[in-house]
N, C-alpha and C positions, 0 to 999 in steps of 0.2 A: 287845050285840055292836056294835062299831064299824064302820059304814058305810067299805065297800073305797075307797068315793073320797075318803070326806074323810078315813082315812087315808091315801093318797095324797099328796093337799093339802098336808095338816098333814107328814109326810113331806120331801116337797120341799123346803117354808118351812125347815124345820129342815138340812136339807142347804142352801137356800142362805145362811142367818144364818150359819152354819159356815165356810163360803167367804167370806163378806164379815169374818167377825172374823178370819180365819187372815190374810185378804190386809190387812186393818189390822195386822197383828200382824208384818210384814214392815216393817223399816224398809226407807226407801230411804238409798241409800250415802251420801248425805248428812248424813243423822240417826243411821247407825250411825257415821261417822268423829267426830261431836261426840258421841255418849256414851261412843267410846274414849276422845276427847283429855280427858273430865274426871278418867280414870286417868292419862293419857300425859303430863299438864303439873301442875308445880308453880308457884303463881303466889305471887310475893311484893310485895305489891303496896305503893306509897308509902315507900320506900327511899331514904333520903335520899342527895345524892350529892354537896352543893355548898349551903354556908350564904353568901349574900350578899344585901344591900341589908336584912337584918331578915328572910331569907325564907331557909325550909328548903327546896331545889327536891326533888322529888320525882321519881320512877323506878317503872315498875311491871316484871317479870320474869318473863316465860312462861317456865321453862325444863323440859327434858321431864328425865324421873326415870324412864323405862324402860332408859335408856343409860349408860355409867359412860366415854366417850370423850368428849373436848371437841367441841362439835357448832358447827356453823354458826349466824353470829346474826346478826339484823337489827336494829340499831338507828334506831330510829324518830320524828322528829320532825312535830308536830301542826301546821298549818296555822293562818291569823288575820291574817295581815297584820300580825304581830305585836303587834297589839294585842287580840287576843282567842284564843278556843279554851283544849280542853283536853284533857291526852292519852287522858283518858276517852271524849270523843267520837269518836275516832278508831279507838277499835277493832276496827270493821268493816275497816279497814281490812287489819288485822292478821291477819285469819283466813284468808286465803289462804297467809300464811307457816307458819303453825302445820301447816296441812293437808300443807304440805310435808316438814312435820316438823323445821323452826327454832325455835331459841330466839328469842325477841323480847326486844326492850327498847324500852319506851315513855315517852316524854322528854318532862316540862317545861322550860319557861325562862319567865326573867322578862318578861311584860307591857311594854311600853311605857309606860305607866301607873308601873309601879313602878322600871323605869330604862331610860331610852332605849340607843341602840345605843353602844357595841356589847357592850352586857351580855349578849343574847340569845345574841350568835355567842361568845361566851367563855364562858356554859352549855351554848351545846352541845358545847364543845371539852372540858371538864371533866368534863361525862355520859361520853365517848367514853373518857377517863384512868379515869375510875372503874370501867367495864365489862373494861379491858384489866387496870387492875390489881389487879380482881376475877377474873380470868380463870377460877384454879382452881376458888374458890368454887364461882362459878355456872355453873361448868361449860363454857366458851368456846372455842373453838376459834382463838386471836387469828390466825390468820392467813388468818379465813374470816368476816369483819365487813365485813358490807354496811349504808350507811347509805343510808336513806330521808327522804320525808317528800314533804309535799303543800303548794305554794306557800309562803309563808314558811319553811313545815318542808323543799321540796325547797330551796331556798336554804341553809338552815343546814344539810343532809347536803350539800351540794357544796362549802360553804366551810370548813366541816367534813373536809372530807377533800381539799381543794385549798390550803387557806392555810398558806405556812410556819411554821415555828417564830419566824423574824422579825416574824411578823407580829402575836406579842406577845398575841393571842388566850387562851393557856395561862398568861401571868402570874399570872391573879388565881387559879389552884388550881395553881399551880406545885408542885414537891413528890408528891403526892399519890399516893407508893407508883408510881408509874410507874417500873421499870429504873432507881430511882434520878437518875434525869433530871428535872433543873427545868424545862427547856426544851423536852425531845421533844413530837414530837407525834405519837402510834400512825399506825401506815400499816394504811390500810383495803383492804381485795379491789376494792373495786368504787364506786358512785355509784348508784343509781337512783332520779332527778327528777323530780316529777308537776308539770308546768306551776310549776317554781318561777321565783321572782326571779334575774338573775341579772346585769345593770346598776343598782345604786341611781340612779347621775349620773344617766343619762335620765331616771328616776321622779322626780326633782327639779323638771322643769320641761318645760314644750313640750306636744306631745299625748300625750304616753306618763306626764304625772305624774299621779303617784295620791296620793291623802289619806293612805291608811295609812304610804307609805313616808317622807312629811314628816313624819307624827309621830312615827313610830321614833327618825328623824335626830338631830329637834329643831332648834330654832333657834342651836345656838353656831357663831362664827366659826369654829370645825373641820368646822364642818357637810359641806363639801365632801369634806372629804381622809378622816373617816370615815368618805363614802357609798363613795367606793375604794378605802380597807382592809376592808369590806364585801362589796365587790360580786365576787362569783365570778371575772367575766371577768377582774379584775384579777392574776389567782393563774392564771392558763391559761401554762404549758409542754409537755413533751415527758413528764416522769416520773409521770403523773399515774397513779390509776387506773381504768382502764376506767369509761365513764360514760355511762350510758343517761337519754335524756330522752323525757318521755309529755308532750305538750299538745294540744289541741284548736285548729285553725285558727283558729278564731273563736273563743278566749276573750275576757270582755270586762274581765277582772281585771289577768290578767299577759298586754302584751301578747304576742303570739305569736313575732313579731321579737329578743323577747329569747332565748328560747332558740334560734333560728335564726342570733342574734350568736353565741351560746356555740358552736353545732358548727361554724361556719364557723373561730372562732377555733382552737378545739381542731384541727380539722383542721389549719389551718394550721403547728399546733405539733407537730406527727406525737403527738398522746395519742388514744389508743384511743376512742372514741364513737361512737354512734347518736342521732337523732332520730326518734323512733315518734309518729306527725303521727295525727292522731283530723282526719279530715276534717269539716269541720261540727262539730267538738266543741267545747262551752264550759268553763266552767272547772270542771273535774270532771263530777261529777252523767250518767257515759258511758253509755248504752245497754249493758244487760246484755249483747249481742253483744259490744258494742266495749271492753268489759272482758274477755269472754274473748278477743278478739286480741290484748290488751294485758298477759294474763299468759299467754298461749299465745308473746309476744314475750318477757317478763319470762325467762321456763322456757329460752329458745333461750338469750339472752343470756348468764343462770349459765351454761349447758353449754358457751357456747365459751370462757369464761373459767374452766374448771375450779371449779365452782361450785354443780353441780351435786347435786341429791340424791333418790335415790327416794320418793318419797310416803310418809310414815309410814312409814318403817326406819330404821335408825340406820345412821350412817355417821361 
C-alpha cells in the first residue's frame, strides 16, 4: 500500500513537471512569429541581377507567398566602407522588415578591391532597375520601394534614390527591361539612412578623411569630380523622396556632421527629412532600447508618408 504522503509528494512533483513542460511548450510571440515567417516567406537567394568587372553581383529575395497583391519592399544595401562586408552578414538587419510583413531585397556590390567608385553606386542603381523590372515576378509593389542600408550601404540607398538620370550612374545596365527606358531611373517611396556617407570631398582630406573613402576614390586625376558625382549632398533638391536619417552623436566612422550637412541641406531645398540623432551613440552597435526608438521612429515615419503596414497581414 502506498504511503498517503509520499503519494502526495510524488503527486505534486508530477503536477509541477506538468506546469513547467506546458509553460516551455508556449512560445513567446517572438519565436511563434519566426516559425510562421518560415511558412509566410519564400527566399530566393543569390539571384543574379548585373554581370560586371568578371563578377556575377548577386541578390538574395524575401518575398512573402501568403499574399497574391504587390506588397511593399525594402531594398537593402550592406555596409564596409566599401571595401568589405557582405549582404549575408547583414541580415539581422532585415528581420524587423519581415516581421512587418515586407518583401526584402538584399544587395551586393562590387568591392573596391575589384573596382573602385563608382562601380559601387552603378550596382546599386542597377539592383534597384532589376527589382522594378522584376516587379510582377517577385511580386513588388513599385510604388512602395523603400531603400536602405548601413554606412556605405546608407550612402548607396540615398544616392540611389537621389542621383539623376544625368548623373549617368544607370549607363552601365542601361536597357535592362525598365519601361523600356535606357536612361530612367525607378523613383523610390522613401530613404532610410543609418549613419551613412554623405560628402565624399570632406572624406578626402582634413580631420573628417577616412582610409576607406580614399581607397574607394582611388588615385586618378578624376578623383575629385568623382568624389561629387558620388557624394549624396551633391544631388539635394526639392523633388526628392522623403528621407529619414538614424546616427549616433559620437560616431567615430562617419563623422556625425555629415549627416547634419545633409538635413540642413535638404531642408533648405524644401525635400521632406528627418534626423533621428542616438545621443551618445556610435557607429551602429545601438543599445537594444535605443533600437527600439529607432524603429518605434522607423514605424512613425512610413505612417506619415503612407507607407504604412500592419504586422504580418497583407496589404
Amino acid at each position: 500500500m502506498v504511503n498517503r504522503a509520499v503519494y502526495g509528494v510524488v503527486t505534486a512533483a508530477l503536477l509541477t513537471i506538468g506546469a513547467v513542460s506546458s509553460a516551455y511548450a508556449q512560445l513567446s510571440a517572438t519565436a511563434d512569429w519566426a516559425t510562421k515567417a518560415q511558412n509566410q516567406y519564400q527566399i530566393q537567394a543569390n539571384v543574379t541581377y548585373f554581370s560586371a568587372s568578371g563578377v556575377d553581383l548577386k541578390l538574395d529575395l524575401y518575398r512573402r507567398r501568403d499574399v497574391t497583391t504587390p506588397q511593399p519592399t525594402l531594398v537593402f544595401y550592406h555596409g564596409g566602407g566599401w571595401v568589405q562586408g557582405t549582404k549575408e552578414a547583414s541580415f539581422m538587419s532585415l528581420i524587423p522588415w519581415l516581421e512587418m510583413g515586407w518583401n526584402v531585397v538584399n544587395v551586393e556590390y562590387r568591392m573596391a578591391r575589384v573596382a573602385q567608385a563608382p562601380a559601387a553606386a552603378e550596382d546599386a542603381q542597377c539592383a534597384l532597375r532589376h527589382v522594378v523590372s522584376q516587379a510582377k515576378t517577385y511580386n513588388i509593389d513599385v510604388n512602395r520601394i523603400v531603400l536602405s542600408g548601413e554606412s556605405a550601404g546608407g550612402h548607396l540607398a540615398l544616392l540611389t534614390g537621389m542621383a539623376p538620370a544625368t548623373a549617368g550612374f544607370t549607363a552601365s545596365c542601361a536597357g535592362g527591361g525598365f519601361a523600356g527606358n535606357d536612361v530612367a531611373v525607378p523613383k523610390v517611396a522613401a530613404i532610410i539612412n543609418w549613419y551613412g556617407i554623405t560628402d565624399l570631398v570632406d572624406m578626402l582630406g582634413g580631420p573628417n578623411a577616412r582610409s576607406y573613402a580614399v581607397a574607394w576614390l582611388g588615385g586618378s586625376g578624376q578623383r575629385d569630380a568623382v568624389a561629387r558625382a558620388v557624394s549624396p549632398i551633391t544631388h539635394v533638391r526639392s523633388d526628392l523622396p522623403p528621407i529619414l536619417s538614424i546616427q549616433g552623436d559620437a560616431d567615430p566612422i562617419v563623422p556625425y556632421s555629415q549627416n547634419v550637412k545633409l538635413r540642413d541641406a535638404l531642408t533648405k531645398a524644401g525635400a521632406k527629412n528627418e534626423l533621428f540623432t542616438v545621443p551618445g551613440g556610435g557607429h551602429g552597435n545601438f543599445k537594444p532600447e535605443e533600437r527600439v526608438q529607432i524603429y518605434t521612429k522607423i514605424r512613425e515615419f512610413l505612417n506619415a508618408n503612407g507607407l504604412g503596414i500592419k504586422a504580418g497581414t497583407a496589404n
